[in-house]
VEXDREN-2710 file (C-alpha; in Angstrom, 1 decimal):
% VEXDREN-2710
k/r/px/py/pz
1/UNK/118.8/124.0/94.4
2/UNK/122.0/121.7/94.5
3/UNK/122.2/119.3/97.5
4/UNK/125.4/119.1/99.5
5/UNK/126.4/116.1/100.0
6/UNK/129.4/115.4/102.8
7/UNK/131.9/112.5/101.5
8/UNK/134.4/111.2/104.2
9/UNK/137.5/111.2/102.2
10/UNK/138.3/107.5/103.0
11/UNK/138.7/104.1/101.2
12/UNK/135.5/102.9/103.6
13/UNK/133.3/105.2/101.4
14/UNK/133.9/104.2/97.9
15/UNK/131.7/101.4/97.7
16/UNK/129.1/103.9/98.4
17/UNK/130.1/106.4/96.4
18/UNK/131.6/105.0/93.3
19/UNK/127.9/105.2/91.6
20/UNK/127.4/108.4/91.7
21/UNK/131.1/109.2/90.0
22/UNK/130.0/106.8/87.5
23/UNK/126.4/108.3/87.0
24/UNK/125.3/105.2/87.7
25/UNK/122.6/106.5/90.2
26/UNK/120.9/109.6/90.0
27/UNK/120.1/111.7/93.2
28/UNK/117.1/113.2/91.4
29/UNK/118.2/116.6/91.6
30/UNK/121.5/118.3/91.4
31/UNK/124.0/117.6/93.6
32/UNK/127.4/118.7/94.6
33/UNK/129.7/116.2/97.2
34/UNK/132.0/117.9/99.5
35/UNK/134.8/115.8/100.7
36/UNK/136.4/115.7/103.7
37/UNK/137.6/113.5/107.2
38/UNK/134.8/112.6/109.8
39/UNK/136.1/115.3/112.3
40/UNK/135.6/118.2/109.2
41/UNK/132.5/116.6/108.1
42/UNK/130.9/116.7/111.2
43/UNK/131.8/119.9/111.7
44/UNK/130.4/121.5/108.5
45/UNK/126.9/119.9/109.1
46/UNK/126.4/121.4/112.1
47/UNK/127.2/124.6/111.0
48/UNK/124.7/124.2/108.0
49/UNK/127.0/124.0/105.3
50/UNK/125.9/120.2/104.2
51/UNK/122.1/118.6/104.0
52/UNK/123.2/115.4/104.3
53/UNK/126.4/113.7/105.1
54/UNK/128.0/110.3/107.0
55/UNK/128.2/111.4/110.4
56/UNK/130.8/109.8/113.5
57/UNK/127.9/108.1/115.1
58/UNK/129.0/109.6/118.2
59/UNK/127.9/112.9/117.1
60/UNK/124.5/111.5/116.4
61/UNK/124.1/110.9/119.8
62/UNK/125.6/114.7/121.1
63/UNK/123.2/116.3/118.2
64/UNK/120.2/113.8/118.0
65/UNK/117.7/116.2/118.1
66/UNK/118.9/118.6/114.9
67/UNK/119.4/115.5/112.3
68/UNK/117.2/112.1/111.3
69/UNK/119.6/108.7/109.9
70/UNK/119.0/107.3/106.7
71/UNK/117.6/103.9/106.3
72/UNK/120.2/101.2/105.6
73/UNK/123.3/102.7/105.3
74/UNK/126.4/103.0/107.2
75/UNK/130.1/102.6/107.9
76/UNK/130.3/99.4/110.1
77/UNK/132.3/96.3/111.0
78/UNK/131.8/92.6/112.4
79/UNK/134.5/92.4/114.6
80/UNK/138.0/93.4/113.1
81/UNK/137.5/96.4/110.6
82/UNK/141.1/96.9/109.6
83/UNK/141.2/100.7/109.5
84/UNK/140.8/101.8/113.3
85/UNK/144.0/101.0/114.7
86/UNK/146.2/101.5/117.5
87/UNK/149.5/101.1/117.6
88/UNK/151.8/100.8/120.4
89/UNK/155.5/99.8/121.8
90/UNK/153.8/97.9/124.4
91/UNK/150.9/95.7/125.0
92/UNK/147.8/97.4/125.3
93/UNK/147.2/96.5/129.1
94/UNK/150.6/98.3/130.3
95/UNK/149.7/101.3/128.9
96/UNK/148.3/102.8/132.2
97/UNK/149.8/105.9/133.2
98/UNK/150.9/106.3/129.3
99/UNK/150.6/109.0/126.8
100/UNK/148.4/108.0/124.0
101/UNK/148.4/110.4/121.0
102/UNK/144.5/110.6/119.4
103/UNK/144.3/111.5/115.1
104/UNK/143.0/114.9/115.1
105/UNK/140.7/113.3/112.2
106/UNK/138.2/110.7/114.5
107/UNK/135.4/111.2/117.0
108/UNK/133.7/108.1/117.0
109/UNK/137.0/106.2/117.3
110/UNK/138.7/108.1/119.6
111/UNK/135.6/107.5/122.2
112/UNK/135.3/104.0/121.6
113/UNK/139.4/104.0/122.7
114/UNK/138.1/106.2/125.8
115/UNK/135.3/103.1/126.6
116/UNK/137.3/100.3/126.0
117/UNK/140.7/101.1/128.2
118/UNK/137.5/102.3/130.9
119/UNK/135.6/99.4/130.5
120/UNK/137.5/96.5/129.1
121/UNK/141.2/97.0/130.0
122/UNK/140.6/98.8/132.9
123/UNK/143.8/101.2/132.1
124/UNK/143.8/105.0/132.6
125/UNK/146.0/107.1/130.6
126/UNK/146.9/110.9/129.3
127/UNK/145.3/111.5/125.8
128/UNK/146.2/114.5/123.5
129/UNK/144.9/115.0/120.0
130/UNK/147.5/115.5/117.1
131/UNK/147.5/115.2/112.9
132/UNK/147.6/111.9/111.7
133/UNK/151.3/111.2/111.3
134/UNK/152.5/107.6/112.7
135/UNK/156.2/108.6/113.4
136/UNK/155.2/112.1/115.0
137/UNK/152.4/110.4/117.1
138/UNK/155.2/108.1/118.2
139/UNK/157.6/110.1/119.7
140/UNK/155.8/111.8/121.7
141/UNK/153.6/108.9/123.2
142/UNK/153.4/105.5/123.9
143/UNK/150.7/104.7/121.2
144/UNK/148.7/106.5/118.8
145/UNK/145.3/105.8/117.4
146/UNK/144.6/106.5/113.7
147/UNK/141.8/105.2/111.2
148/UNK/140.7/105.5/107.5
149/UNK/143.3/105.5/104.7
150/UNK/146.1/106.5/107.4
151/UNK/145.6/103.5/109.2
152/UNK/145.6/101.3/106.6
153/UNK/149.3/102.6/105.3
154/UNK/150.6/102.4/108.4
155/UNK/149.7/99.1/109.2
156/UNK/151.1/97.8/105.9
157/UNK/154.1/99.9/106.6
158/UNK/154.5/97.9/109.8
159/UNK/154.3/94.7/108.8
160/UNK/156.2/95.3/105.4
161/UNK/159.2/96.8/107.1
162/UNK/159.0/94.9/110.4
163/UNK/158.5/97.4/112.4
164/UNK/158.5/97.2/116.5
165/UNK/155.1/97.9/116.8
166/UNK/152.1/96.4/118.1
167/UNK/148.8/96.9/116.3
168/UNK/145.3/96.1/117.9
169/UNK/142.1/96.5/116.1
170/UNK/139.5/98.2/117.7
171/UNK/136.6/96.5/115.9
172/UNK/138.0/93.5/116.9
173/UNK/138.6/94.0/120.7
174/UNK/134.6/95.8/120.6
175/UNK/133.8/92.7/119.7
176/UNK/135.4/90.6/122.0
177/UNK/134.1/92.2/124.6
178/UNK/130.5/93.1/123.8
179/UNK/129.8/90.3/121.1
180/UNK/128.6/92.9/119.4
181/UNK/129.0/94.9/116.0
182/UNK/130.3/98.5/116.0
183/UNK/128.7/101.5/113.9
184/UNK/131.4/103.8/112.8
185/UNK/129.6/106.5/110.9
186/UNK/125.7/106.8/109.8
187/UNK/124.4/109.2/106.9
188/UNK/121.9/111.6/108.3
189/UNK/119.9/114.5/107.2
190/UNK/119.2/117.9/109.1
191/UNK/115.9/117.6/110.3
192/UNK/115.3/121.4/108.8
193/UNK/116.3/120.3/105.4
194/UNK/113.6/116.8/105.2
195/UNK/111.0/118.8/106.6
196/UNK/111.4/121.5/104.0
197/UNK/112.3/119.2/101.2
198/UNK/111.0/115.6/101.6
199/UNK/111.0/115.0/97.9
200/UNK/115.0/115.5/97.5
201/UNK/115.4/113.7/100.6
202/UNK/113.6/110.9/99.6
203/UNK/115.4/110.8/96.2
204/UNK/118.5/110.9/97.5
205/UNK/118.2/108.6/100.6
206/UNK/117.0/105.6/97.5
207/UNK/119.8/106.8/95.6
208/UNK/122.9/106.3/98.7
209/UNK/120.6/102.8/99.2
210/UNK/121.2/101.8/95.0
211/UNK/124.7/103.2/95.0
212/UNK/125.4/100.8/98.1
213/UNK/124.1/97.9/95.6
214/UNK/125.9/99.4/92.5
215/UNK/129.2/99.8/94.1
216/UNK/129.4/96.3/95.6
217/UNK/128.6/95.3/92.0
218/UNK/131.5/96.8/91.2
219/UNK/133.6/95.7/93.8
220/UNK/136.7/94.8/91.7
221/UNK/136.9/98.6/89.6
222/UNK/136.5/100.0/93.2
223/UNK/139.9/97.8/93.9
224/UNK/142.1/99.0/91.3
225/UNK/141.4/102.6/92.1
226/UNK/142.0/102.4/95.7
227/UNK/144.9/101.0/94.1
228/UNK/145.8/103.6/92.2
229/UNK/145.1/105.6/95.3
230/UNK/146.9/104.3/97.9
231/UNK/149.8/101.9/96.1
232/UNK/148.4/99.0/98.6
233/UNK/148.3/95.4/97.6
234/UNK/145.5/94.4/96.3
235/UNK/145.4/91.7/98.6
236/UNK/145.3/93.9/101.5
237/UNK/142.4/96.2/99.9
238/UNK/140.0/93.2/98.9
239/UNK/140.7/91.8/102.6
240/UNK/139.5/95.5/103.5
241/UNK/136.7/96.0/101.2
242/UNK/135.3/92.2/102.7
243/UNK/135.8/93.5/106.3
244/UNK/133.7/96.9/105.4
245/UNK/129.6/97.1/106.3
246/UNK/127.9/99.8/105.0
247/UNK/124.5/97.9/106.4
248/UNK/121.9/99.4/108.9
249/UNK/119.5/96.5/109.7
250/UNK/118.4/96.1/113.5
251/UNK/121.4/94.3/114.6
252/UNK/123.5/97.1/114.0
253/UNK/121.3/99.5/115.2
254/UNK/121.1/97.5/118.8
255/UNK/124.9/97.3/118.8
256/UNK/124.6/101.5/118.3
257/UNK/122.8/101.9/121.1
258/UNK/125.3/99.8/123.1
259/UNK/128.0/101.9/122.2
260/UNK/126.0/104.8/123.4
261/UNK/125.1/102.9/126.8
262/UNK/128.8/102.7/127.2
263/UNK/129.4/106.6/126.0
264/UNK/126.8/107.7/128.2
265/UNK/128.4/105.5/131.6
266/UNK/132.3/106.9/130.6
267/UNK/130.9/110.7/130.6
268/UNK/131.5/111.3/126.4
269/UNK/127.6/112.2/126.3
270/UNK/125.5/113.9/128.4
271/UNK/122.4/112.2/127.5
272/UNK/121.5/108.7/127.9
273/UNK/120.3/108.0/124.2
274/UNK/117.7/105.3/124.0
275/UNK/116.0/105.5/120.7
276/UNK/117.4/106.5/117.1
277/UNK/115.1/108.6/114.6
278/UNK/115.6/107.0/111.4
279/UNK/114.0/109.0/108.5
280/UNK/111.4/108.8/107.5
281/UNK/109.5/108.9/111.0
282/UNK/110.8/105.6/112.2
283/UNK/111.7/104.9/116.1
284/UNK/114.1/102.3/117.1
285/UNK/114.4/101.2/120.3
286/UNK/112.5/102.7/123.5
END
């Protein structure tokens, strides 16, 4: 059997999975990664074509009952996170009435946009989902949200060419106004799949928790080829790669469920989601 493993297709992951490129870590059984964004990701592991994968955290809590997260891993920030970005002609708060233009490539992000112009700006506005292309986004809105890899070139591509834009972190603002950390993405495993094979889901869940180790080990090889990969400064990608969490202790876990509070109070989920199943058989919260 060869597990499928979903990769988000992202500078945010490489830390995590740089080891198993390297062969550094070993899965304990064979293993095949499936790249992709968070939106297509998601996607394929609800329709059964991966057994594990990092999931938007929001579809955790739409699809809590069909998958269990992994211990100590995720895709998190402190604050400002550099890569989930809006950008705008105007400042935030006189965007109400405005068009704002959603990357077709985000869940997670895109509802924590819907909570915080609710909740902390208190400014409504028309959303519409489109591919991730700043300039496109641009003309027909008043600001567009994009994250990963494309937010990171378009924010350099601001500042480096002075562009008229204005560019708020989302991380950041989250923070501000919950004092809180934010939970961008968690690994999880169907439920189906641990319960039929615990033994590959415990290798594996030990391996994403070594890689984690390995790859921060490895921090400056991870640097030159994000480098290669994106032609950013390395200035701008070690700034990144410090702003990056991929931790899962209980702080972040109580800012999850926070997040949730606030998706469950703007309508994004239907259920009120008090508790997270972490794998193996471990409850927190309620």
């Amino acid at each position: 059997m060869k597990l499928r493993l979903g990769r988000v297709d992202y500078l945010n992951c490489l830390p995590v999975y740089y080891a198993f490129a390297k062969k550094l870590v070993s899965a304990g059984c064979p293993l095949r990664i499936i790249k992709g964004v968070p939106t297509a990701l998601n996607q394929m592991f609800f329709e059964g074509k991966l057994d594990v994968t990092p999931l938007s955290s929001i579809e955790y809590a739409r699809h809590s009952r069909e998958c269990l997260i992994l211990p100590n891993i995720s895709i998190s920030a402190d604050g400002r996170v550099g890569s989930i970005l809006l950008f705008s002609r105007i400042p935030v708060t006189e965007l109400e009435g405005c068009r704002i233009a959603l990357t077709s490539s985000s869940s997670t992000s895109a509802d924590l946009l819907h909570i915080l112009f609710e909740h902390y700006y208190h400014v409504n506005a028309a959303f519409s989902v489109q591919q991730p292309d700043l300039d496109t986004m641009l003309r027909g809105a008043e600001a567009a949200l994009l994250i990963g890899d494309d937010a990171l070139i378009a924010h350099h591509r601001v500042l480096d060419e002075g562009l008229p834009i204005r560019v708020t972190d989302l991380g950041e603002v989250w923070k501000d106004f919950t004092g809180e950390k934010m939970v961008y993405a968690l690994w999880v495993v169907r439920k189906e799949f641990a319960d039929r094979f615990p033994g590959e889901t415990n290798a594996l869940s030990e391996a994403i928790t070594a890689a984690k180790v390995e790859g921060m080990d490895h921090l400056s090889e991870i640097i030159r080829s994000a480098r290669r990969r994106t032609r950013l400064p390395g200035s701008v990608l070690e700034e990144y790669f410090d702003l990056i969490r991929h931790d899962f202790d209980t702080g972040y876990q109580r800012a999850l469920l926070l997040y949730y509070d606030y998706a469950y109070k703007s309508g994004l989920i239907e259920d009120r989601v008090q508790s997270l199943s972490i794998y193996p058989e471990k409850l927190y919260g309620d």
